[in-house]
DRENKERO-42600 format. One record per residue (C-alpha): x, y, z; residue in three letters. Coordinates in steps of 0.25 Angstrom, whole numbers, padded with zeros to 4 digits, always signed. Layout:
DRENKERO-42600
XYZala;...
END
This chain:
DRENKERO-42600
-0078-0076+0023unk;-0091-0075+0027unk;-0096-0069+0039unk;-0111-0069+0047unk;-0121-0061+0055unk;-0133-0066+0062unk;-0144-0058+0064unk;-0158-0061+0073unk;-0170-0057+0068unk;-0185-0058+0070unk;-0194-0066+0079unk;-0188-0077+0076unk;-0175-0075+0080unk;-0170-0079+0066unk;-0154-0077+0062unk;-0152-0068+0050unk;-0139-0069+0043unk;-0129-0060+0035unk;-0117-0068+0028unk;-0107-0059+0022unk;-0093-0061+0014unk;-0083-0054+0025unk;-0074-0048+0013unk;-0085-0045+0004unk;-0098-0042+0013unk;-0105-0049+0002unk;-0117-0053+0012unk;-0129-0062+0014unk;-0142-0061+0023unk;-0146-0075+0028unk;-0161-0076+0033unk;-0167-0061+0037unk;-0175-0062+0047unk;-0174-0046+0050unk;-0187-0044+0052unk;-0189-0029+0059unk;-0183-0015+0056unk;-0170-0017+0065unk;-0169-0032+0060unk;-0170-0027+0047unk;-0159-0015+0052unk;-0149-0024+0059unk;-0146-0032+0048unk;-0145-0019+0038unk;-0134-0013+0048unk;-0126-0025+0048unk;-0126-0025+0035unk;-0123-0011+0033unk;-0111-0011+0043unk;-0103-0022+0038unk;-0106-0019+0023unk;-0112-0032+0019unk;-0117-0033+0004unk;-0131-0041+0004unk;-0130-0052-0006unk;-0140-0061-0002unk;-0152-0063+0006unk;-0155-0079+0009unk;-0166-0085+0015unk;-0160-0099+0022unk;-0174-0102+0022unk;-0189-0093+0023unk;-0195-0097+0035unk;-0199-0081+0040unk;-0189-0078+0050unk;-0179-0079+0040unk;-0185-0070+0029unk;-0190-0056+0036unk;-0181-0049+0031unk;-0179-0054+0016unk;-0186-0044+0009unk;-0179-0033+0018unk;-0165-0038+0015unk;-0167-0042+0000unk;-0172-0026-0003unk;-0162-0020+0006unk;-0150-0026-0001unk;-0155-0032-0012unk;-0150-0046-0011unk;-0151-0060-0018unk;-0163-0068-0010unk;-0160-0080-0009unk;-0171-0092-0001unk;-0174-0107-0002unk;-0185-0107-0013unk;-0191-0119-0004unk;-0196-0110+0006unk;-0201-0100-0003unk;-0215-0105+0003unk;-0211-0101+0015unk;-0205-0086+0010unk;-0218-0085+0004unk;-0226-0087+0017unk;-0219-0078+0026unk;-0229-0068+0027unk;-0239-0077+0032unk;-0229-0084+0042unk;-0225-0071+0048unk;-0238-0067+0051unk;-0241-0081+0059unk;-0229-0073+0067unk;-0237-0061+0068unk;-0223-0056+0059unk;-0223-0049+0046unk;-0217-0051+0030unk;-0219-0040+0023unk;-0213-0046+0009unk;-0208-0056+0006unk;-0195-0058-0003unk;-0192-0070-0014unk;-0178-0074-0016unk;-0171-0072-0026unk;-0164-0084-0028unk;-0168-0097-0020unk;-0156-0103-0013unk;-0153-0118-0019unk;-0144-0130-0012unk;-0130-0127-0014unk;-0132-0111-0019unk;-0119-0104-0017unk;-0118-0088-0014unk;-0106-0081-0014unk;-0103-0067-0003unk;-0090-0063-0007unk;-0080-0073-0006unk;-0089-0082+0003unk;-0100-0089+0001unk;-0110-0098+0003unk;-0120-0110+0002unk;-0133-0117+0003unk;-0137-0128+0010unk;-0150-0133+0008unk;-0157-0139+0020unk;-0172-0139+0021unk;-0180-0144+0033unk;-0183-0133+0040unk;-0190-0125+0028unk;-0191-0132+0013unk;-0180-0124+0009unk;-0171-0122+0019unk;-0154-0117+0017unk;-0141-0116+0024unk;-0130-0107+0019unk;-0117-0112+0021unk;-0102-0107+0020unk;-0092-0117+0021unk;-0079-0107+0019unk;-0086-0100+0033unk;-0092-0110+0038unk;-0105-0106+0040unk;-0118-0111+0038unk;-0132-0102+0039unk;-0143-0112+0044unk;-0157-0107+0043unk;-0166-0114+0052unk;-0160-0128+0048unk;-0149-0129+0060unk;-0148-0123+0074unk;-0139-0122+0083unk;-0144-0135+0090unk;-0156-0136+0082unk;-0162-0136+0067unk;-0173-0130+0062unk;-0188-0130+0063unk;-0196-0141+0053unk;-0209-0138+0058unk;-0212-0127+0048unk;-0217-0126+0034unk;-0206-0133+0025unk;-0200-0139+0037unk;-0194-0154+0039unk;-0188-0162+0050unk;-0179-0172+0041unk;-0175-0163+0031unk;-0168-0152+0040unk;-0162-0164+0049unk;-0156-0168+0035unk;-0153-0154+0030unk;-0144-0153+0041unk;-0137-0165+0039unk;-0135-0165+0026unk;-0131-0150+0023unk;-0125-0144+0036unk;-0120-0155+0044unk;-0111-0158+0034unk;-0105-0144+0034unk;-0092-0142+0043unk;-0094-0142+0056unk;-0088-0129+0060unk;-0099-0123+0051unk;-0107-0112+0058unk;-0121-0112+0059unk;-0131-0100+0057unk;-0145-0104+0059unk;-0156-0094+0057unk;-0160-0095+0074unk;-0151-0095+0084unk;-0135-0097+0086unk;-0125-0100+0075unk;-0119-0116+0076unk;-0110-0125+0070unk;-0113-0138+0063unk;-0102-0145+0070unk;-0110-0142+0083unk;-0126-0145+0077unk;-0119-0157+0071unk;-0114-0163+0086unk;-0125-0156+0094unk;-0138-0152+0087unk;-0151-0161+0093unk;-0158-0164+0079unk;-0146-0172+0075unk;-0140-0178+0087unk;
END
């Protein structure tokens, strides 16, 4: 069974994630944003108290906020990197749109695999999924579970909202339709973590979310 912990780092308030196989601690980091020293030290000691084994580093997507601490966490425990090879334009520009934040990226980290529609990845007995659904980068992923019922978002669903179209590789239709197509057809007691705010359910954005009713 897998279990989750959420983590809010940075300016931007962005949700980091750590997946983990409850039997096996075989573990995953979803979207580190830990962009300071005590960022960088709370998820460490997380890690260190419930003895998760790193596995995997994956990027739903590489708008900044979601990529600070990449380089930190792929040297630290030495992890497959995994990101959308669509938005490698934006990975390789994160530099320059941190400093229009008055932020900083040291260096910056290529993956070691890039994540494909459909790509399976075992932690332990568990596992799971990716979804690709574009629209709010070029290259956007969900990473779903059905066995748990959980579904990481990325900035492509909100509780109550979707994610942002007006930046580089961003587009209106196609995040309406990714939602449709690939997580509204999931169950409706799947849980939804996005990468801002509160966790949701598909059931509820299905009946109540404004961009689709």
């Amino acid at each position: 069974m897998l279990k989750i912990q959420k983590f809010t780092f940075n300016p931007f308030a962005e949700n980091s994630y750590i997946v983990w196989d409850d039997e096996t601690k075989e573990s995953a980091i979803f979207d580190p944003g830990c962009y300071d020293e005590n960022e960088k030290k709370d998820i460490d000691s997380f890690i260190s108290l419930n003895n998760l084994i790193i596995k995997y580093l994956i990027n739903t997507h590489c708008h900044l906020d979601h990529i600070f601490g990449s380089c930190y966490i792929k040297s630290k425990y030495q992890v497959i990197y995994y990101a959308p090879e669509e938005d490698m334009p934006l990975l390789k520009q994160a530099s320059q749109q941190a400093s229009m934040f008055g932020l900083e990226i040291k260096e910056i980290c290529m993956p070691d695999q890039f994540i494909k529609d459909g790509l399976k990845l075992k932690l332990g007995n568990s596992g799971i999924e990716f979804l690709f659904t574009p629209g709010h980068t070029a290259g956007g992923y969900c990473a779903y579970s059905r066995a748990d019922k959980l579904c990481i978002s990325g900035d492509v669903l909100f509780d109550g909202s979707i994610g942002r179209t007006d930046l580089p590789g961003g587009h209106y239709d196609q995040l309406l339709k990714s939602i449709r197509e690939k997580l509204f057809i999931l169950p409706d007691d799947t849980i939804v973590y996005p990468g801002h705010g509160e966790a949701t359910s598909i059931g509820k954005e299905k009946k109540t979310n404004p961009f689709f009713n």
